[in-house]
C-alpha positions as CSV (number, residue, x, y, z in Angstrom):
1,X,-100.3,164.6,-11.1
2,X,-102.2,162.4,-13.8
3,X,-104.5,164.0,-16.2
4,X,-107.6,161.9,-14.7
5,X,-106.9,163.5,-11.3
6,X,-106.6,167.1,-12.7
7,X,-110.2,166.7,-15.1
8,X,-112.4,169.1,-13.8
9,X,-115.8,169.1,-13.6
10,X,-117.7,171.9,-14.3
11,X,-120.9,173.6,-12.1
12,X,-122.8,176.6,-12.8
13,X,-123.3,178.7,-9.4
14,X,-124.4,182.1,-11.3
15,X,-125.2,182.7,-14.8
16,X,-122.2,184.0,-15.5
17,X,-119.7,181.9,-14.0
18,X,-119.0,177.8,-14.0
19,X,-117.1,176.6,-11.0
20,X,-114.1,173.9,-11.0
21,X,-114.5,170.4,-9.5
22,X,-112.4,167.6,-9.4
23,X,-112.7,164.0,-10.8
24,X,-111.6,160.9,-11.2
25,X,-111.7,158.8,-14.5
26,X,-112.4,158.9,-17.7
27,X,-109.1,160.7,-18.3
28,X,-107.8,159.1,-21.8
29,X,-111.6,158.9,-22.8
30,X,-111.8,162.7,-22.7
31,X,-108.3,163.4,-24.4
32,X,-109.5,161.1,-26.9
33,X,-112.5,162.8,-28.0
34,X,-110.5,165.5,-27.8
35,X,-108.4,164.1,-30.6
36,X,-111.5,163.1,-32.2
37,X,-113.0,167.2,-32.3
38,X,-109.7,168.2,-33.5
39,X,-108.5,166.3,-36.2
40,X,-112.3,166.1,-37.6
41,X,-111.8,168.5,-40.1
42,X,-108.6,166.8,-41.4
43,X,-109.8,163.6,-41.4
44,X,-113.0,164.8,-43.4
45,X,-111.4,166.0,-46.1
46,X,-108.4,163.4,-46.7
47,X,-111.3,160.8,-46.2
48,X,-113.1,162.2,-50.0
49,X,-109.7,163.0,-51.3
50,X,-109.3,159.7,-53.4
51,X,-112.8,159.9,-54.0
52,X,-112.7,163.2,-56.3
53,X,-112.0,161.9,-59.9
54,X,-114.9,159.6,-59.2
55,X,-117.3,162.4,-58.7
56,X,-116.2,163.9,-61.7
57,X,-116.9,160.8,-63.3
58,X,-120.4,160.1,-61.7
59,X,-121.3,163.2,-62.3
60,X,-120.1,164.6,-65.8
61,X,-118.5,167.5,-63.8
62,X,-114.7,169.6,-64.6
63,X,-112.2,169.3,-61.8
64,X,-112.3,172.9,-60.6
65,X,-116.6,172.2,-59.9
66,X,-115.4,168.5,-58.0
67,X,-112.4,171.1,-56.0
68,X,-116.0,173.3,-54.8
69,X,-116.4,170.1,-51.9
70,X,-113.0,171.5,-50.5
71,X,-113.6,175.0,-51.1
72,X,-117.1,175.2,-49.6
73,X,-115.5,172.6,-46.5
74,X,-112.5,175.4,-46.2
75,X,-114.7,178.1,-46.2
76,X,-116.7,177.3,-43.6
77,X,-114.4,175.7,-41.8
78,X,-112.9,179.1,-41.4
79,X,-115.3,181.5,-40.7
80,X,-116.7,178.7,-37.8
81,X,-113.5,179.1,-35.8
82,X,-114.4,182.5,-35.7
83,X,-118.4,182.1,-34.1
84,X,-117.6,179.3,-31.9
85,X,-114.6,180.6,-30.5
86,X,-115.7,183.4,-28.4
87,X,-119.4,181.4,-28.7
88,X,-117.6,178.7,-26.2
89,X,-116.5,181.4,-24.0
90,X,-120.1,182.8,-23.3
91,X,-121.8,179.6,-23.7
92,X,-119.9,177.0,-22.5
93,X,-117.3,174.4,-24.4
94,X,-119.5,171.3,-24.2
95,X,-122.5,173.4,-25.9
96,X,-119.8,174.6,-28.3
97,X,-119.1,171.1,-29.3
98,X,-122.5,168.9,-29.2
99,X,-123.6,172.1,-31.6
100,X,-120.3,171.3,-33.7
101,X,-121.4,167.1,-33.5
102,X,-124.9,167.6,-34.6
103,X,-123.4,169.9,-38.0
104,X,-120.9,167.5,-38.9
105,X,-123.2,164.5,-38.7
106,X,-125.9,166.3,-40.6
107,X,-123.5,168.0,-43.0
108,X,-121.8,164.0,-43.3
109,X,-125.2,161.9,-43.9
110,X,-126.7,164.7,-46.7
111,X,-123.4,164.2,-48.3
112,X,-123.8,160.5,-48.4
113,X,-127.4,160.3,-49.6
114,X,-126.5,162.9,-52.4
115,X,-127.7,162.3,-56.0
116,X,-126.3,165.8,-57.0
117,X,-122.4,167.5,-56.9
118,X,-124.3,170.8,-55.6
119,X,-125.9,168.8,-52.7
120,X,-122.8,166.9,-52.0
121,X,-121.0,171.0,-51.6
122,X,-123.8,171.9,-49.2
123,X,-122.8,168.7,-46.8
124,X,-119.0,169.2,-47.0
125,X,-120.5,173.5,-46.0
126,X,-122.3,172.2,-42.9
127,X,-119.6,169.2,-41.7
128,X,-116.7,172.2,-42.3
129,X,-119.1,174.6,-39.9
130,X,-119.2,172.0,-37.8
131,X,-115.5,170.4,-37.6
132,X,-114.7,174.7,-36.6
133,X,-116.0,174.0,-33.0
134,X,-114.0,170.8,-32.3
135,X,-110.9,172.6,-33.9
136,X,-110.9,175.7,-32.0
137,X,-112.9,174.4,-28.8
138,X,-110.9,171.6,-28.0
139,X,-108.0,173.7,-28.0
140,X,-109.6,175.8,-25.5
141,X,-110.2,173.1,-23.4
142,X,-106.6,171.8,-23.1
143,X,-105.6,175.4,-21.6
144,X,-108.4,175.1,-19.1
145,X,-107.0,171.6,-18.0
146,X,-103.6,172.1,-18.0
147,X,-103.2,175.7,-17.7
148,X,-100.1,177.9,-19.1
149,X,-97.5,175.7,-17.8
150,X,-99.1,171.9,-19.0
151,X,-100.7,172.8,-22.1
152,X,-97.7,173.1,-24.5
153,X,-97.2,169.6,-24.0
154,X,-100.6,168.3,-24.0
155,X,-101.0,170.7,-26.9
156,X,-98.0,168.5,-28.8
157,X,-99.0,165.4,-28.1
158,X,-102.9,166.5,-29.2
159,X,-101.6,167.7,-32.9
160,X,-99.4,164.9,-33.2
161,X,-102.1,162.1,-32.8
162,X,-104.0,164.8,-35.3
163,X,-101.4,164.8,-37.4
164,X,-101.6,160.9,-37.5
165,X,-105.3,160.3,-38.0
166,X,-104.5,163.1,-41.0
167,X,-102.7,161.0,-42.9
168,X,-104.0,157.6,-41.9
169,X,-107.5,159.6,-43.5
170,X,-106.4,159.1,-47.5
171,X,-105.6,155.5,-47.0
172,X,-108.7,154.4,-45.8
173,X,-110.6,156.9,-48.0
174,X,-108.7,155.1,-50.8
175,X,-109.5,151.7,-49.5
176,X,-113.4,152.7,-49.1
177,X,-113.7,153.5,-53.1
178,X,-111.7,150.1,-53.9
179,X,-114.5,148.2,-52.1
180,X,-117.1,150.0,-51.7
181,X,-117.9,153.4,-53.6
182,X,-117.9,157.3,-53.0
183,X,-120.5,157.5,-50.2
184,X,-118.3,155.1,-48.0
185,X,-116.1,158.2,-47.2
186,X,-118.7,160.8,-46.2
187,X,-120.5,157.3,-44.2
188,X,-117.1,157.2,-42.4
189,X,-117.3,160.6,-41.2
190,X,-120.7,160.6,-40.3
191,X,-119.7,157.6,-38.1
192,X,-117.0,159.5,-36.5
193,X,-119.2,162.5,-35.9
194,X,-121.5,160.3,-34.4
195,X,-118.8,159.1,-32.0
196,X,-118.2,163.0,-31.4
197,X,-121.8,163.7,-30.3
198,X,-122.0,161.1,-28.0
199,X,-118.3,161.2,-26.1
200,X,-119.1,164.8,-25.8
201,X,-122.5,164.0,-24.0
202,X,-121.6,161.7,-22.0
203,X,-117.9,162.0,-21.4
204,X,-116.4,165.7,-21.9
205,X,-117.4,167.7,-18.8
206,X,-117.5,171.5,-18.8
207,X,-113.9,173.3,-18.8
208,X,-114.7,176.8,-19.4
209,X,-115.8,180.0,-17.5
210,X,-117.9,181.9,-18.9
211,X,-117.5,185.8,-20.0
212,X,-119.4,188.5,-19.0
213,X,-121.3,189.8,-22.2
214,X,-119.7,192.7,-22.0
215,X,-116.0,191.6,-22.7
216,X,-117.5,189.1,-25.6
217,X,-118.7,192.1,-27.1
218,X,-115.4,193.6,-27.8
219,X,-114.2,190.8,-29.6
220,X,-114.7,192.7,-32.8
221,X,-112.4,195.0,-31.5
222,X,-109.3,192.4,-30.4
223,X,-109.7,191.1,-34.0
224,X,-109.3,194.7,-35.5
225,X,-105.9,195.6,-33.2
226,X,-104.8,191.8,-34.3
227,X,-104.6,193.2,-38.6
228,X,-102.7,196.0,-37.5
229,X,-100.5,194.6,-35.6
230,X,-97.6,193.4,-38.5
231,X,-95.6,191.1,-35.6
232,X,-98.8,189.0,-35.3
233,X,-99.1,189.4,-39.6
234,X,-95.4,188.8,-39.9
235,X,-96.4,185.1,-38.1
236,X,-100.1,184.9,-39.2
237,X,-99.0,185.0,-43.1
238,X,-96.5,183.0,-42.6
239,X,-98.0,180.5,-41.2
240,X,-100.8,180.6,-43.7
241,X,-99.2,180.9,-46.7
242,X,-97.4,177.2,-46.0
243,X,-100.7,176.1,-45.2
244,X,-101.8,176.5,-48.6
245,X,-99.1,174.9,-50.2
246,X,-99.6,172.2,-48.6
247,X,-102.7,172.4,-50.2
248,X,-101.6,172.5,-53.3
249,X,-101.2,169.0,-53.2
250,X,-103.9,167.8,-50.9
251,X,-106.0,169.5,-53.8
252,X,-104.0,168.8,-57.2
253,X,-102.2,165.4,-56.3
254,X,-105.1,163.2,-56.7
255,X,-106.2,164.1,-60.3
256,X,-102.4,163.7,-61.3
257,X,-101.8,160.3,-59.8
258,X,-105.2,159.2,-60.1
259,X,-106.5,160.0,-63.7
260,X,-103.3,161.1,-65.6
261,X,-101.1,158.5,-64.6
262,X,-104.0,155.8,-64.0
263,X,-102.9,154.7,-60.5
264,X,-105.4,152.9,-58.1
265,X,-107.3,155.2,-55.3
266,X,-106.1,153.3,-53.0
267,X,-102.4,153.3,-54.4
268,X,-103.0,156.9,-54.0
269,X,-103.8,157.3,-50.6
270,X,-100.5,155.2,-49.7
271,X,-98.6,157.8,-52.0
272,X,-100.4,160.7,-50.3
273,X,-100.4,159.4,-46.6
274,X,-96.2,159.0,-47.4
275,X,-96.0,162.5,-48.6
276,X,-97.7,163.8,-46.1
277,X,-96.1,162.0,-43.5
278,X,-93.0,164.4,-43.5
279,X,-95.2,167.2,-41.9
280,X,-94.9,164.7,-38.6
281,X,-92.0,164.0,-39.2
282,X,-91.4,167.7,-39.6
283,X,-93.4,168.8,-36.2
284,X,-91.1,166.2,-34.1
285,X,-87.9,167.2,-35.1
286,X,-89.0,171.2,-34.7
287,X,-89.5,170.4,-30.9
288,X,-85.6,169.5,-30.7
289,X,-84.6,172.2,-33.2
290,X,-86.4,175.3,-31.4
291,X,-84.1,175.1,-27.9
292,X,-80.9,174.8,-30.6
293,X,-81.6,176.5,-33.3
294,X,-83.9,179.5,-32.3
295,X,-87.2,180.1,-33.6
296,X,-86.2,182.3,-36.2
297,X,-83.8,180.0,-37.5
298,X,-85.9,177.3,-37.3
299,X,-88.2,179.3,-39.6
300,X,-85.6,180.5,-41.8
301,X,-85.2,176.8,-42.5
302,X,-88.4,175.9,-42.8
303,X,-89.2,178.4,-45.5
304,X,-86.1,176.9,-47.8
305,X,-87.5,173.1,-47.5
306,X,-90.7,174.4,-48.8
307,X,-89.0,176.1,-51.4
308,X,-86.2,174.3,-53.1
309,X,-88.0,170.7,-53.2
310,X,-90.9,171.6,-56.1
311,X,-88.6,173.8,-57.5
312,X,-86.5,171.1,-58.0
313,X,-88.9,169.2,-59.6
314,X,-90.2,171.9,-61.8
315,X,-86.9,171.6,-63.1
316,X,-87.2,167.7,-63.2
317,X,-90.5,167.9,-65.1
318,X,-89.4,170.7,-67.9
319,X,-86.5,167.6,-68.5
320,X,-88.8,165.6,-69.1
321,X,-87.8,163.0,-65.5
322,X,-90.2,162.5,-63.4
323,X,-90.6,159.5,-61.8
324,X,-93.4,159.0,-58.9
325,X,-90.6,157.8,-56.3
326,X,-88.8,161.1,-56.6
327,X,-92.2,163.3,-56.1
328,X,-93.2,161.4,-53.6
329,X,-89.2,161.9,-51.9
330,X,-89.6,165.7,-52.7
331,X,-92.7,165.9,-51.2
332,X,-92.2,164.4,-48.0
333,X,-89.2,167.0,-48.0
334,X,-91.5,169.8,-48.4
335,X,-94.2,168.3,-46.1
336,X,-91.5,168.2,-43.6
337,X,-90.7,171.9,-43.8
338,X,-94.5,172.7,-43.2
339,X,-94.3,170.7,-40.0
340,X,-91.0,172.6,-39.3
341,X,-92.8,175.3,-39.3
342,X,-96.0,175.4,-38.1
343,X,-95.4,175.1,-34.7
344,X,-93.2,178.1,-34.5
345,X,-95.1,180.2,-36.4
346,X,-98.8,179.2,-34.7
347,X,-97.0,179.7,-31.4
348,X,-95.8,183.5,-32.6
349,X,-98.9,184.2,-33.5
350,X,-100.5,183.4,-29.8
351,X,-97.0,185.6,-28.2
352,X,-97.9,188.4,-30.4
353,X,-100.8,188.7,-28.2
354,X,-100.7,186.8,-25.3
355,X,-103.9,188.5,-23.7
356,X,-105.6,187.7,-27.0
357,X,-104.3,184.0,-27.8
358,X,-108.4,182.6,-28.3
359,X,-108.9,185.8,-30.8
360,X,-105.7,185.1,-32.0
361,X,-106.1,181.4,-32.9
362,X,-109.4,181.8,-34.5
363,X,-108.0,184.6,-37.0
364,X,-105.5,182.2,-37.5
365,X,-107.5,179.0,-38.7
366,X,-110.2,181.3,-40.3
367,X,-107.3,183.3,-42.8
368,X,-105.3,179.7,-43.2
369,X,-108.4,177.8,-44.3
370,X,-109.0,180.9,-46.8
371,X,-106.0,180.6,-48.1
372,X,-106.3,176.4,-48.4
373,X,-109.6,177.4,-49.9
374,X,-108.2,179.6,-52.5
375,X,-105.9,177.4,-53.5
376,X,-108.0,174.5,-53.9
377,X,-109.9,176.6,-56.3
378,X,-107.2,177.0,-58.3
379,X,-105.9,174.0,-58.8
380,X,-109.0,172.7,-60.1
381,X,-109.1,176.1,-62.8
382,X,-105.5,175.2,-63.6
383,X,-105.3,171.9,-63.7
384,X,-104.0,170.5,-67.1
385,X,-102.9,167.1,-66.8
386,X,-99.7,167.7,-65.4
387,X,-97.7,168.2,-62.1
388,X,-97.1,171.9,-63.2
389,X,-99.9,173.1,-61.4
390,X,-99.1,171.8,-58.2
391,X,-95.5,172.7,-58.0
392,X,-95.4,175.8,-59.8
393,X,-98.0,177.4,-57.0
394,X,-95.7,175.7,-54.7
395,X,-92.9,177.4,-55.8
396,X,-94.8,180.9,-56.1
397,X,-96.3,180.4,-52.4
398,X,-93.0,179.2,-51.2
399,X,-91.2,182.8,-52.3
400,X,-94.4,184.6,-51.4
401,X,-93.9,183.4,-47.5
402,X,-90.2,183.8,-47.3
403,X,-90.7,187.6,-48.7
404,X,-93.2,188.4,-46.3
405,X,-91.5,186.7,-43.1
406,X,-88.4,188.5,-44.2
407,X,-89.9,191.9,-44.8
408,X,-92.1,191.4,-41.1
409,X,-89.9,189.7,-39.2
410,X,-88.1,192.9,-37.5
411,X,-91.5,193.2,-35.9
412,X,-92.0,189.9,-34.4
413,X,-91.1,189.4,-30.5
């Protein structure tokens, strides 16, 4: 059966309950905007990426107050996933998501029209609460059209077209400060979140039933059990812990290429969409490794690509050998392990708890964007001119993960 002719359409008969219909059409509009709500977030922040050493030009500000527009973004981007997740269960997906539209396109346009760094930190707040609900909604909304048995698939081919607008994001960010300046990128994602608002309104029809108020209310409960459980922390940490070195660079690599070595922004956005481009690379091959390999070899794996490649060039750098070819190689390499591992670890995390799989996805995204937040930080307080920060927390979060998965992993399922 086609997707078209399995899109539902959603009717309210009580107040607590929306029934199924079906319909025809619109069938690659809605998995679209689908795309669109997911990678949002993504996109949003590769799209200022280049941009960074500019602000810190414009505005006479240190690198680790130009990382706060990733921080604050991170921050909220997190603790979102956890409102609008069981928010979309008791009120609806589509009300989940037009609310998540109108936040990303107000949080995008105060950004643009900025004439201060601390206004331009209180956009990239709103746009992160926003881009929450189309990261954790539309998620939700795949299980309610393909149920258990289609929504791995569907689920694969949604992160991989993510994964794809995630790194096409730096190149036209880089592209927009070669012609235009700074506010192109945050006028980019404002167009997009337009986009959002409207495909939501008139495309997306409702997926979801609703909960009784009484099970929503326990939801603080399910998220208790989840940090006590150590198979779903074994996963969780994991999981999170490679977010954030992946982070490392999204965060560090621009003020290396772009003001130590002097290269172009939009030179850098080619460097960081071919870096970056291993984490693809990385989530295909994983599909064909898993049925061989085994999960927990896969991870095993996994850990040691993001391990070995910026220890390597640690050693590289102390020589005194460093050329930009070879970072680039070694970070596609350790790009690749993230997208080796992600999808085995993110799908532990949902079998640790299989009656909890929303709960568990939100705590998910909300602890991984902490983490991506933290790091962020960081790089910007350590930053010295070098690649040292970068791959030394690489290396560091690299042994942290592999010590915890080893140490939890006698718990898993």
């Amino acid at each position: 059966m086609r997707f078209r002719d399995r899109l539902p359409i959603m009717t309210r008969e009580s107040e607590n309950q929306f029934v199924s219909r079906p319909r025809e059409g619109a069938g690659v509009l809605v998995f679209a905007t689908l795309v669109l709500c997911t990678s949002f977030g993504e996109v949003a922040t590769g799209l200022i990426v280049p941009a960074m050493p500019a602000l810190g030009d414009v505005f006479q500000r240190s690198p680790v107050t130009i990382q706060l527009t990733i921080v604050s973004f991170a921050v909220m981007f997190a603790s979102g996933q956890l409102f609008f997740g069981p928010f979309s269960d008791r009120r609806g997906r589509r009300t989940a998501l037009l609310i998540g539209a109108v936040l990303t396109l107000a949080g995008s346009a105060i950004a643009a029209m900025a004439d201060s760094i601390w206004v331009i930190v209180l956009g990239r707040a709103i746009q992160g609460l926003g881009g929450a609900s189309g990261y954790v909604v539309s998620r939700a909304i795949v299980r309610d059209i393909y149920g258990a048995d289609g929504a791995p698939k569907a689920m694969a081919a949604l992160f991989a077209l993510m994964a794809a607008s995630f790194l096409a994001a730096p190149l036209v960010g880089g592209a927009l400060i070669d012609v235009a300046s700074w506010r192109a990128g945050f006028v980019f994602a404002g167009a997009a979140a337009l986009i959002w608002l409207v495909s939501t309104l008139f495309v997306l029809p409702e997926t979801g039933t609703v909960a009784p108020a009484s099970e929503a209310q326990k939801v603080h409960i399910v998220y208790l059990g989840l940090f006590r459980h150590k198979g779903f922390l074994a996963f969780m940490l994991t999981h999170s812990i490679g977010y954030a070195g992946l982070y490392c660079f999204v965060a560090g690599g621009p003020y290396y290429f772009i003001e130590s070595l002097g290269t172009m922004p939009s030179v850098y956005g080619v460097i960081a969409a071919l870096a970056m481009s291993g984490f693809l690379t990385g989530s295909f091959a994983a599909r064909s490794a898993i049925p061989r390999w085994g999960s927990a070899k896969v991870i095993h794996v996994s850990l040691a690509l993001m391990f070995f490649p910026p220890l390597v060039l640690t050693g590289l750098a102390l020589a005194g050998w460093l050329p930009v070819a070879l970072i680039v190689a070694l970070q596609f390499v350790f790009w690749f392990g993230g997208g080796f591992l992600a999808p085995n670890t993110a799908a532990g995390v949902m079998m640790s708890h299989p009656k909890a799989a929303g709960a568990a996805a939100a705590v998910l995204g909300f602890v991984q964007m902490c983490a991506a937040a933290a790091v962020s930080l960081a790089q910007g307080l350590i930053y010295d001119g070098t690649l040292y920060p970068v791959i030394g927390m690489q290396v560091v979060l690299g042994l942290a993960a592999w010590l915890i998965w080893k140490r939890l992993r006698r718990y898993t399922p």
